[in-house]
N, C-alpha and C positions, 0 to 999 in steps of 0.2 A: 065553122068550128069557132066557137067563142075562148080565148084566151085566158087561163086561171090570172088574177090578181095576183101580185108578189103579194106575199102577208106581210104586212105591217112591225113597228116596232113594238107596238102597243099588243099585238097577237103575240110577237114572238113570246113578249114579257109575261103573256097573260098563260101560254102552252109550258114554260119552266118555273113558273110562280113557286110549285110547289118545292121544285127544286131548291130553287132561294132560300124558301123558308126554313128546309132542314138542313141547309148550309151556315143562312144564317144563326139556326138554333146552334149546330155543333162550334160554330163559331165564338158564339156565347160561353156556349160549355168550358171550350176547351179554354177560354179566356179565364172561365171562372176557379177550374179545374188550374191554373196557372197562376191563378193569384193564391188558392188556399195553398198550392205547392209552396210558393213563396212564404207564405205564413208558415206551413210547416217546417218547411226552411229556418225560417226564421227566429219559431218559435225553438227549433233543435239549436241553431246556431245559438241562440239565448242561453239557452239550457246549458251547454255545452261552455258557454263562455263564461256562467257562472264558475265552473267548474277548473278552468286551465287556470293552471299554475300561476302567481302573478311574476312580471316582468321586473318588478320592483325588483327581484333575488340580482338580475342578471347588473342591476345598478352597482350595484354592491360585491363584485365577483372580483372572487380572489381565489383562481384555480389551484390545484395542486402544483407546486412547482421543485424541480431538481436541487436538494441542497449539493453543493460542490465544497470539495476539500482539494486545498491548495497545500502545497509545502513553502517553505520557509521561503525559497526561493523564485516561487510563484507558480511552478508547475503543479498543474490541475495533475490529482493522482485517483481520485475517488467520486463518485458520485452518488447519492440515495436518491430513491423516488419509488413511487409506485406508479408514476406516471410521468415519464421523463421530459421536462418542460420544462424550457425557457422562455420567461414572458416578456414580448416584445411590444413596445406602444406602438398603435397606428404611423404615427411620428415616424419614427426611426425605421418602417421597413418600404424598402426600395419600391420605387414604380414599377417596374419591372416586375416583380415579384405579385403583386395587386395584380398587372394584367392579365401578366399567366395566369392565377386564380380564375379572376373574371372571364375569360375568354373561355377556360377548360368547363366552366359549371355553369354561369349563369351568364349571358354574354350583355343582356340588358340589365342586369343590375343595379345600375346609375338611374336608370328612371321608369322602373316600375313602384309599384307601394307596396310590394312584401309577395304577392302573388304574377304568376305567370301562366294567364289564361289559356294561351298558344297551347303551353306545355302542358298544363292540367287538360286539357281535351284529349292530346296526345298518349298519355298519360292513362286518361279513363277508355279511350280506343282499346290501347294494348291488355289492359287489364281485361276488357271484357273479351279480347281475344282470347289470354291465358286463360282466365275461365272453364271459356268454351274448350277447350285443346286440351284444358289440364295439367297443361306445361306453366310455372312459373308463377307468379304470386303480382301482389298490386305493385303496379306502377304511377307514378305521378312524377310531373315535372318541377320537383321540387327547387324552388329559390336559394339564393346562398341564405335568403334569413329566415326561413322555412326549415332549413338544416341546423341552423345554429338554434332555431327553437327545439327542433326535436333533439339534439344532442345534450341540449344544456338544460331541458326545464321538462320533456315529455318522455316516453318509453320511443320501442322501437319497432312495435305489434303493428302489424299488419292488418291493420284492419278501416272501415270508412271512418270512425270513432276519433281512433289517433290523429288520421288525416286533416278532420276536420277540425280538431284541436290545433292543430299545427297552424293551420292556415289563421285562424282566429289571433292564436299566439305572432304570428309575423305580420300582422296586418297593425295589431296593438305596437311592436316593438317598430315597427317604421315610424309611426307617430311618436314616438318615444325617443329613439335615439337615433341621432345623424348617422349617413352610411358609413363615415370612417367607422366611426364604433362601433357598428354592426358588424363590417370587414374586420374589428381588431380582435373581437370574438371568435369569430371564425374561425381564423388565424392561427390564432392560439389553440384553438381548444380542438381542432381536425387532428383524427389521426392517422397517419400516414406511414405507418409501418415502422417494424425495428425498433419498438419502443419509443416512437416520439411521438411527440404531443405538441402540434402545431409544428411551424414553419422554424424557429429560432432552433427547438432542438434539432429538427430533421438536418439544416443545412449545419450543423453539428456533427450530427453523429453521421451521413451521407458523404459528407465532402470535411467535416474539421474545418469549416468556417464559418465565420457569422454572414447572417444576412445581408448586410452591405457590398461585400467579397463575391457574393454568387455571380454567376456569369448569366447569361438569357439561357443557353443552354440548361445550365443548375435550377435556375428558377421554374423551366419549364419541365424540370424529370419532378421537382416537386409539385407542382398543378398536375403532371401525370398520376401520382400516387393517390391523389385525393378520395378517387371512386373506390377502387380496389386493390389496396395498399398490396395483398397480397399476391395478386394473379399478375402484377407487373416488379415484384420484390426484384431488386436490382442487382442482386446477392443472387438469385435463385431461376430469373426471367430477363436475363437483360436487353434477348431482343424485343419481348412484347413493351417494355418498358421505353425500347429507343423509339418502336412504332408511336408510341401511344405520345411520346414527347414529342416527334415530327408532326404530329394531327395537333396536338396543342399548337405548335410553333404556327399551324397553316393556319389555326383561328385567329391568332394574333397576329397575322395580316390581315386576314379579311376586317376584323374588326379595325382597323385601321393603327392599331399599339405600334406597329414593327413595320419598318420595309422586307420585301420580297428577298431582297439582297441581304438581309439582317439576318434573316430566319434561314438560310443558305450557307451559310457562315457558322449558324448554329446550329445545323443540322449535322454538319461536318465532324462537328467536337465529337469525341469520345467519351465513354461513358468510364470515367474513375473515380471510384467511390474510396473510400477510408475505413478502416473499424477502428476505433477513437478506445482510449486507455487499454491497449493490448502492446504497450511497447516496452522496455525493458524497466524502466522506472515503478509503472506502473504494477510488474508482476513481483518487483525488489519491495515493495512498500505494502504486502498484503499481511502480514503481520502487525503493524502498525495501524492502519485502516483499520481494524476488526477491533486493536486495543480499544483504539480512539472512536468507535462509530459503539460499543458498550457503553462507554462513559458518557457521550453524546444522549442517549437513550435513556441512561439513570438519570441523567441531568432535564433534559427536553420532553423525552417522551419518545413514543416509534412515529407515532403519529406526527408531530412537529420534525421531526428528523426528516422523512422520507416525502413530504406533504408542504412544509413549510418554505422552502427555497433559502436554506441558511446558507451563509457565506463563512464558510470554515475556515481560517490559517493555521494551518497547524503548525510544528516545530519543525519537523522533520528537513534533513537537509538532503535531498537525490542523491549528490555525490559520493557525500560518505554512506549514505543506505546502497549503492551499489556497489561499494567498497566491503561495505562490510555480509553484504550476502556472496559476494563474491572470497572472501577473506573466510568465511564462514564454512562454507560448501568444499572448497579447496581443503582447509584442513580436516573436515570430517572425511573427505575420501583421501585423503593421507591419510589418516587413520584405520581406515575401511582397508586399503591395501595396501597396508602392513600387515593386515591379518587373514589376505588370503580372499581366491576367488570361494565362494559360495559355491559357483556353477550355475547351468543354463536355467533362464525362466521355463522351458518345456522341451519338447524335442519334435519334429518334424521329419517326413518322410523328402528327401531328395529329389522331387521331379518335375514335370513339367507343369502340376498348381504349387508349384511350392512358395511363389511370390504371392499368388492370391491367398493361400492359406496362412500365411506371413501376415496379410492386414487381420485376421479375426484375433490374434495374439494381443492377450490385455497385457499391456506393459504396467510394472509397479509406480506406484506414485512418485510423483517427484525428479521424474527425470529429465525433466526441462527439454532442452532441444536433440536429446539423444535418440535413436530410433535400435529399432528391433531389425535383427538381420539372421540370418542362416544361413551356417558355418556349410559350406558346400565343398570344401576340397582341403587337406587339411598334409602339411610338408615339414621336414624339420626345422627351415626358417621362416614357413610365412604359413595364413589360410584364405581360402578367399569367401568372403559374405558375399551371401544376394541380400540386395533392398530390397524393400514392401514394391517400388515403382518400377523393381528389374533389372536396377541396376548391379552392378558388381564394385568391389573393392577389397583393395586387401590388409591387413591383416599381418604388423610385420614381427618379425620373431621376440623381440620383447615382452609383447603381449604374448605370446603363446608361451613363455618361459612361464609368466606370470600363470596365465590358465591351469599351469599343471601345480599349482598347489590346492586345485581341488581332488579330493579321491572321490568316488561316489562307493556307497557298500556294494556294488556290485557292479563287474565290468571293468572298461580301462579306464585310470586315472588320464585329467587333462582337460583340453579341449578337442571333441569330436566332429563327424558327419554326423550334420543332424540335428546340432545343439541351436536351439535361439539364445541369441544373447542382445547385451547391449550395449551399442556401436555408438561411439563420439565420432564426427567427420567433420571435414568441409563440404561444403559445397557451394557452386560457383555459378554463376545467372548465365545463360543464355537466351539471348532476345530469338526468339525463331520470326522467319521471314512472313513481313504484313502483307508480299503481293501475294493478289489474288489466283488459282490455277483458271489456266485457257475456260476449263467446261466449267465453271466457279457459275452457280448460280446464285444474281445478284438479287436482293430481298427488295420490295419498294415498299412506299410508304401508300399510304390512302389516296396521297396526292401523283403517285407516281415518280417520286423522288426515289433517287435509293437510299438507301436504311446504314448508316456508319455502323461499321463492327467492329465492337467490342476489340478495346487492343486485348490480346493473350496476353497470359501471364506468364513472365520468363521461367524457363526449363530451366530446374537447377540440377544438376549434375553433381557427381562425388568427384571430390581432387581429392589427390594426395594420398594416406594409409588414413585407417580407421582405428582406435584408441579404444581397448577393452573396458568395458564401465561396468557398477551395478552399486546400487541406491544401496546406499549406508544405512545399517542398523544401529548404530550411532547415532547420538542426535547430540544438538546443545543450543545454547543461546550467546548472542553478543547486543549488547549497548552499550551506547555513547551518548554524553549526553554534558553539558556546559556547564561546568563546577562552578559558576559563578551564580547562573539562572536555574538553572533546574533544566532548563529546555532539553528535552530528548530530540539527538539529533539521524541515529538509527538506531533502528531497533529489528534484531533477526532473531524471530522467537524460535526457529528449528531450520533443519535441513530444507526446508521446501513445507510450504505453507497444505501446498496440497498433497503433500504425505501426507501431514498430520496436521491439522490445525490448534495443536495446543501449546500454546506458548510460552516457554520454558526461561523467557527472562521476567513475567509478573507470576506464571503463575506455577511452577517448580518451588516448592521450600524445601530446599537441601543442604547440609551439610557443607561451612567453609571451609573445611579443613588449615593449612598456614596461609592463608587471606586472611584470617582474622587477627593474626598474629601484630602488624600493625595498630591497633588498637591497644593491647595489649601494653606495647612499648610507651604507649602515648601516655596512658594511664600513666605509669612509672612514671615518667617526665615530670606530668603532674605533681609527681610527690615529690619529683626532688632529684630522680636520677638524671644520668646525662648519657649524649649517647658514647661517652668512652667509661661510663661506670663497669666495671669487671667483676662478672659473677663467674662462681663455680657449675663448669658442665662436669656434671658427673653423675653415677645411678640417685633417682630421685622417685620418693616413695611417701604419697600423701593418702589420707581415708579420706573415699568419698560420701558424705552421708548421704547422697542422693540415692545410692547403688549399697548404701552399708559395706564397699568394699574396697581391699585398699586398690591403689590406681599408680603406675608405676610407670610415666608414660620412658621412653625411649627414642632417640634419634632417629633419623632415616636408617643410618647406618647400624643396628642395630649393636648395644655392647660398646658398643665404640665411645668415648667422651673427651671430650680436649680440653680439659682442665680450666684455667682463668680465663675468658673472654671476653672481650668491653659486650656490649651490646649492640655495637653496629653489627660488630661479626655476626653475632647472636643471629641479629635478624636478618643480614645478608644470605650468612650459608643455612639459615630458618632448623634452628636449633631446639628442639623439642622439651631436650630435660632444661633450659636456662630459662623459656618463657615460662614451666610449668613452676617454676622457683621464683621467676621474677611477680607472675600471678598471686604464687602464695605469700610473697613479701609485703606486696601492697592491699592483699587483701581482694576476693576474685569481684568483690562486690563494687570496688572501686572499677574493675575492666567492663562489668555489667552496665552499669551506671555511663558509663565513658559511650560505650558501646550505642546504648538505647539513646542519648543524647543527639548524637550525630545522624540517628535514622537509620543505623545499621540493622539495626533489631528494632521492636516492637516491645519486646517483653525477655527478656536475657537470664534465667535462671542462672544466680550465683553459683554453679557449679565448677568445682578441677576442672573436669574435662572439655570445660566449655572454652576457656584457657588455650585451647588447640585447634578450635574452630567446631566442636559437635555441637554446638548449638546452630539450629536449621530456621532459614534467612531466605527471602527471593534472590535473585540476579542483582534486581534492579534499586533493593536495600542497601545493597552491597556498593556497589558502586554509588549511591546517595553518601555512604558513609565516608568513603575514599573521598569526595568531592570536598569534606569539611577539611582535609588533609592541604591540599592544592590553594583554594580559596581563603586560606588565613581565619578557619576554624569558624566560620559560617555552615548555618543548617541551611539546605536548599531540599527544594518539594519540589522533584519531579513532573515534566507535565508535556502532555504531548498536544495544549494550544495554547496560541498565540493571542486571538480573536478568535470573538464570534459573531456576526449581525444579522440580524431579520433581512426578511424581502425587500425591505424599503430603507435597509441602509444602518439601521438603528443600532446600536452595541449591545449585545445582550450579555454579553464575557470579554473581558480583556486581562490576562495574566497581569501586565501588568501594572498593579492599581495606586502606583506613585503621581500623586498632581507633581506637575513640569509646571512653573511659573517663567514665564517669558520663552518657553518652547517650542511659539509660533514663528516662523519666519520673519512676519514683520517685524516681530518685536527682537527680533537681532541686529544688535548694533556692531558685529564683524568682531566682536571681544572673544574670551573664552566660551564655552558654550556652559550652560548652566548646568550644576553641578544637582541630581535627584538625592534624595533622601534612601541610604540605606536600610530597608523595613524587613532585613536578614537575620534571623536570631543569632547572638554569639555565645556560639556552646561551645569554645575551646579553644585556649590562648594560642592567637597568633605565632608565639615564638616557639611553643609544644608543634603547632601545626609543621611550620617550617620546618623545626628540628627534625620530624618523623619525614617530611618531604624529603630532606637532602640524607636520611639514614636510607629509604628506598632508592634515593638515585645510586646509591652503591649498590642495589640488588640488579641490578640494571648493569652497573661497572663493573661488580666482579663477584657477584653475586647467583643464585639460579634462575635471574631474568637475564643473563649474557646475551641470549640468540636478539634482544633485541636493539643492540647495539649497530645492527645493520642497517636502523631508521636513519642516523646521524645524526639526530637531533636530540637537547635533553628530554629524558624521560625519566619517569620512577616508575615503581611497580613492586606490585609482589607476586608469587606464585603460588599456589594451595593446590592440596594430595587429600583427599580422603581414605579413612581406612580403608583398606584393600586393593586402593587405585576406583573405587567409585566411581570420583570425580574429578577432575583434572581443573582448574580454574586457575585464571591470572585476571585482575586487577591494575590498571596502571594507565600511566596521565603524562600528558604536555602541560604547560602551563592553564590551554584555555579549553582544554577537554580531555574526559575520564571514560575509560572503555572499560567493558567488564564481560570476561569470556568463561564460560562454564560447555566441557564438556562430559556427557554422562549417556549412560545407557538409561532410555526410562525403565525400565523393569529391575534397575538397579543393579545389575551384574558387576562384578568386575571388570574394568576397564584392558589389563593383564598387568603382568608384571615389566615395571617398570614407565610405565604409559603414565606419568606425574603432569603436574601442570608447567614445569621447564620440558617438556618433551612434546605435550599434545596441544598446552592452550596456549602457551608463549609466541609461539609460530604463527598460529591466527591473528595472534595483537600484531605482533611484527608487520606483516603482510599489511593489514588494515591501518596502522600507523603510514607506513611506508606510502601509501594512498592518500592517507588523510593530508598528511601533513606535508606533502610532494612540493606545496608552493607556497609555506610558510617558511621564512626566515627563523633560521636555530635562534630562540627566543629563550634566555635561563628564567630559572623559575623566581616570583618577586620575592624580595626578602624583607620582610614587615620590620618597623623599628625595633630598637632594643636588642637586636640579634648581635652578638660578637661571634665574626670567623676567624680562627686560631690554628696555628699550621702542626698538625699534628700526625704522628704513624697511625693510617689507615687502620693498622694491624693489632698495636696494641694500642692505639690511643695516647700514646706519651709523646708528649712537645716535641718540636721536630721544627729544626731551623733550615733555611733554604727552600727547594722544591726538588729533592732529589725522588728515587721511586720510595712509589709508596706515602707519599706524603699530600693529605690531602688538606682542604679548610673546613673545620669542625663548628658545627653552628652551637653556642650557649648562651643561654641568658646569662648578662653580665654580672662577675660575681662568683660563677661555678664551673670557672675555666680551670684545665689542668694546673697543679701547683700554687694555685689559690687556698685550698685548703688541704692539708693534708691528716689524714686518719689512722693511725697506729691500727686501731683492730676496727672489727665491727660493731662493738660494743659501744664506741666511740662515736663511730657513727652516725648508730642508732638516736644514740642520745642528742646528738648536736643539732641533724636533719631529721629525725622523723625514721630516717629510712636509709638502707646499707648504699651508702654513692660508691663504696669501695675506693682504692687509692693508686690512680695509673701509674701515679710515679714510682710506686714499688714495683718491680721486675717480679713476677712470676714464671714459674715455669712449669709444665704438666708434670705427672709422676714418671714419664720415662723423661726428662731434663730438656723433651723439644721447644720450641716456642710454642704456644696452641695456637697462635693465630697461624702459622707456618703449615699448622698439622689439618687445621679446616679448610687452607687453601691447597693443600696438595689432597685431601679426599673430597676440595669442592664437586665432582661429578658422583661423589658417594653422598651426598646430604641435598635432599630437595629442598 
């Protein structure tokens, strides 16, 4: 048997030749088929790169950013945007802060070129999975500058199109710009839930601090937020959130950022977040904010307001704005219950949903920290409320005295079972216990770590009795504001901003009733009176041609007249027939004139009756006019800013526009400080001013501003009554600030009877002074040159030696001091001055032989 030959190399090569050859054709093929790929490629990436956005925009990027309004004091109150952001340089945001990013999204970032091949594979895997499955849409492994292209310059479609736009767009921008830059983009412009826009605001509005201040923990809840702001919302998810920031922490060990022991440390921390301008300031200054953010937007635009990143200082001062919303709200609900419960928001059934059925109760606007309760048990001296959370409280007999001045038309008068109402309380924190129970099942993290819980939020509990309330149908306005500057320093347009947002010290034109009455006096001064000149109160009867009718005005006290009276008294006990005399003496166009000068009015029809205040004026007019009084007969313009600057610093507005020579620090040489240029209009003599100043501190001293004598310090003032009780209003000042309080029904009802502005608005100033002015030194009012004080009877104005009662210092320009001149009649007068000064030194007496000034102090509580 002969043995087969092995076959050869040359056989084997020559028996799969053929194989080879269509190996090596498809080898060909697919070589060739990969190169036109490549072209096609190529030629789409071409096409496509025509097309993307140019990079050049992102050179030049000036995002939208958070204008902020500060007060006077520096407290942040306000913010605009449409996109809340604060734009931080690469510079200034902590390492820390970079790594978390870096480690959470893209962990090579430092040295790839805008693309991440790994993850683009990864990427077009899953994709082709969802596909097939029909579960979920494309995926790719998108770069941090892959993101910042598509967020800043591409859409957000889902398709190869975009994708590959994107990639094209991060490939360009690596070549272009360093990776800080790249990173400071990012940064800024990611958004991370809760209305922020980059990292500066979030660690803002997250925690209320800047970047710098964040902890690793802080830093890394923000790199958690990046992907799905909302499915780890901190507010809404805060264990997916602690997860998601333990798995950040664990990449920023591996990546080398942190030690093991770092990230353990910060894994511990607790998750406590902030909600930023919800604190008492901020809800006391929404009033003002809305003045100010209109004017802002007549001046700027909406667009530059909400978009531009302005730095706002306004005037406003916190302290006295939570004074006077406080001052404010206090006396409308003395007012409100004086006149009685209304009765319950609804009524409810007694049982066992009765607390659940309690939360669906809309409570009325405006009722701050008060809650809704139902009245569940009800005794001669007490009831007892359930709370919305279950709790109980009672209800002590006071309040139930008070409740039974409601009747309802049908059933029993009072308060019932069954009534919801609304409950003032305390309540008081309870920490409940952080240890865990025995069968406490412990959460871990990815890494096998466990998971830190959330501290709970302390159980607040009812203490104490509960305080019968309900939102005043009443409303009004108070401002304050620096008779010197103009600056508004609060301002409380109503009861509660979210009752009613209409603001009732710019934009109410009503009726001053005897507020305008100083004016008035002032005028006369002008012409020559003084304030112990003695005019006759008695019936007074002028034609109005406005009305073609005659006008016959009358006293508070209706009928009643008290014969001679200087003019202090006049205006102290606010004497109706002597102004309407003193008006028609000097002519009402002279009090017009006077009027509209000072800013009180706009436009002052010389009418009678306007003489008594029916000419209709804002709040905030009113008080601009008073300021000329205080200030030494300067007009001041109102303003609720300070400054204003651009995003980069620049001044776009500054109040005020006095050049200061040598006002730099260097350039003081430790002398006096240098003295600005007064650029104040003077609309009315200094010594008129005072004179009407120190005639109001006597409305003050014994006049129908008495109640606010309880400040201790000096004051003036006046009070104003509109027909029928309308409006109740007081006006009045310290030396270095002027408060002006109106209250009124808007629908214009009567107030009732007797409800004047010594009963309803005096009390709010009082209150609000008493705040203000709590840590100011009793400071007398200044007294400008050329003033002579002359010791003279309060009463009736005649010289008066020593300082016994009654005897005060009377301020005159020199020259038209008591006994200086004296006047037989009127006529004499007339002729000598211009106008009737009358003659203190003659003794007058009314028609039944009283003194008058004796007879206005003993029915001072009959004359507003």
């Amino acid at each position: 048997m002969t043995d087969t030959p092995p076959p050869t190399f040359r056989m084997t090569l020559e028996k799969y030749s053929g194989h080879l050859k269509w190996a090596r054709r498809l080898l060909i093929a697919g070589l060739v088929l990969f190169v036109i790929g490549l072209i096609v490629v190529w030629v789409i990436f071409a096409a496509l790169g025509r097309d993307v956005p140019s990079i050049a925009k992102l050179k030049q990027y000036e995002p939208p950013i958070t204008s902020r309004v500060h007060a006077g004091d520096g407290t942040l109150i306000a913010e605009f945007a449409d996109q809340h952001r604060v734009f931080v340089p690469y510079e200034s945001i902590p390492e820390h802060v970079i790594q978390a990013f870096v480690a959470a999204e893209d962990k090579n970032f430092f040295t790839h070129n805008g693309l991440d091949y790994v993850g683009i594979t990864r990427g077009a895997v899953n994709t082709a999975k969802n596909k097939i499955t029909g579960e979920g849409g494309m995926q790719g492994g998108s770069t941090i500058t892959q993101q910042v292209a598509k967020n800043m310059l591409l859409t957000r479609d889902q398709n190869f199109e975009r994708k590959a736009k994107e990639a094209i767009v991060a490939q360009r921008m690596e070549k272009e710009f360093t990776k800080g830059e790249i990173l400071e983009l990012y940064l800024n412009e990611i958004y991370l839930g809760g209305r922020s826009y980059g990292v500066g605001s979030a660690a803002l509005n997250y925690f209320n601090k800047s970047l710098p201040e964040l902890d690793l923990s802080e830093a890394a809840i923000l790199a958690s937020l990046a992907q799905l702001p909302s499915a780890v919302n901190p507010y809404t998810n805060p264990d997916r959130l602690l997860k998601r920031r333990n798995y950040v922490l664990g990449r920023m060990v591996e990546d080398g950022y942190i030690t093991k022991d770092e990230a353990e440390v910060a894994k511990a921390m607790p998750l406590t977040t902030t909600k930023r301008l919800r604190g008492p300031e901020y809800a006391a200054t929404t009033y003002f904010v809305q003045e100010l953010r209109q004017d802002l937007i007549k001046t700027y635009g909406e667009d530059t307001l909400e978009q531009g990143g302005l730095s706002i200082r306004s005037t406003i001062d916190t302290r006295l704005q939570l004074a006077a919303q406080a001052a404010l709200q206090n006396g409308l609900i003395a007012y409100d219950r004086r006149h009685g419960w209304r009765g319950p928001i609804t009524t409810l059934p007694v049982d066992d949903n009765s607390a659940e059925a309690l939360k669906a109760v809309k409570l009325p606007g405006g009722n701050g920290s008060w809650e809704a309760a139902l009245v569940t048990k009800v005794s001669s001296n007490s009831a007892q409320l359930l709370l919305i959370d279950g709790a109980t409280i009672k209800l002590p007999v006071d309040e139930i005295k008070w409740a039974q001045t409601y009747t309802p038309e049908k059933g029993k008068p009072g308060l019932q079972v069954g009534h919801v109402i609304l409950a003032e309380l305390t309540r008081q924190a309870l920490n409940p216990s952080e240890a865990s129970a025995p069968d406490e099942t412990v959460e871990l993290d990815p890494d096998g770590n466990p998971i830190a819980a959330p501290k709970p939020e302390p159980v607040m509990v009812p203490v104490g009795n509960a305080t019968l309330r309900q939102v005043p149908e009443v409303d009004g306005g108070l401002v304050a504001l620096d008779p010197h500057t103009g600056r508004i320093l609060a301002m409380q347009g109503g009861y509660s901003f979210f009752k009613s947002s209409f603001n009732r010290v710019t934009q109410a034109k009503r009726q001053t009733g005897s507020s305008f009455k100083p004016f008035v006096y002032a005028a006369a001064l002008e012409k020559g009176y003084t304030p112990v000149t003695r005019m006759l109160d008695a019936p007074f009867v002028s034609y109005d041609v406005s009305t073609k009718k005659y006008w016959a005005p009358k006293n508070y006290t209706a009928g009643q007249s008290y014969g001679m009276v200087t003019l202090r008294v006049a205006l102290e006990k606010s004497l109706n027939q002597i102004t309407a005399r003193v008006a028609q003496d000097i002519g009402m166009e002279a009090v017009s004139d006077l009027a509209e000068r000072v800013g009180a009015y706009d436009d002052l029809p010389p009418y009678p009756a306007m003489s008594l205040g029916s000419g209709d004026t804002e709040l905030i007019n009113l008080v601009r006019g008073y300021a000329a009084f205080v200030n030494g007969g300067k007009k001041v313009t109102p303003t609720l800013l300070d400054r204003v600057q651009d995003r980069y610093g620049h001044t776009l507005y500054r109040n005020d526009q006095r050049a200061c020579e040598g006002c730099l620090a260097d350039d003081w040489n430790g002398g006096e400080p240098p003295e600005l240029p007064d650029m104040r209009d003077q609309v009315l003599d200094p010594i008129v001013a005072y004179q009407i100043t120190h005639m109001m501190e006597g409305v003050i001293e014994r006049g129908t501003g008495r109640r606010a004598l309880r400040v201790g310090k000096p004051l003036a003032g006046k009070t104003g009554t509109t027909n029928d009780y309308r409006d109740a209003i007081f006006v009045g000042f310290s030396p270095d600030l002027v408060v002006g309080i109106r209250v009124s029904f808007d629908d214009n009802r009567p107030l009732g009877e007797g409800e004047a502005g010594g009963s309803v608005a005096a009390p709010i100033f009082t209150e609000f002074m008493e705040k203000a002015l709590e840590n100011d030194p009793p400071t007398p009012f200044r007294i400008p040159p050329g003033v002579r004080l002359v010791k003279v009877d309060a009463r009736s104005g005649a010289l008066a030696s020593g300082n016994g009662p009654g005897v005060i210092d009377e301020a005159f320009r020199p020259g038209t001091e008591p006994g200086l001149t004296v006047f037989n009649s009127a006529e004499d007068c007339l002729s000598i001055s211009g106008s009737c000064g009358g003659n203190p030194d003659t003794p007058v007496t009314s028609p039944d032989g009283t003194d008058p000034a004796d007879a206005a102090d003993e029915n001072l509580d009959g004359i507003f």
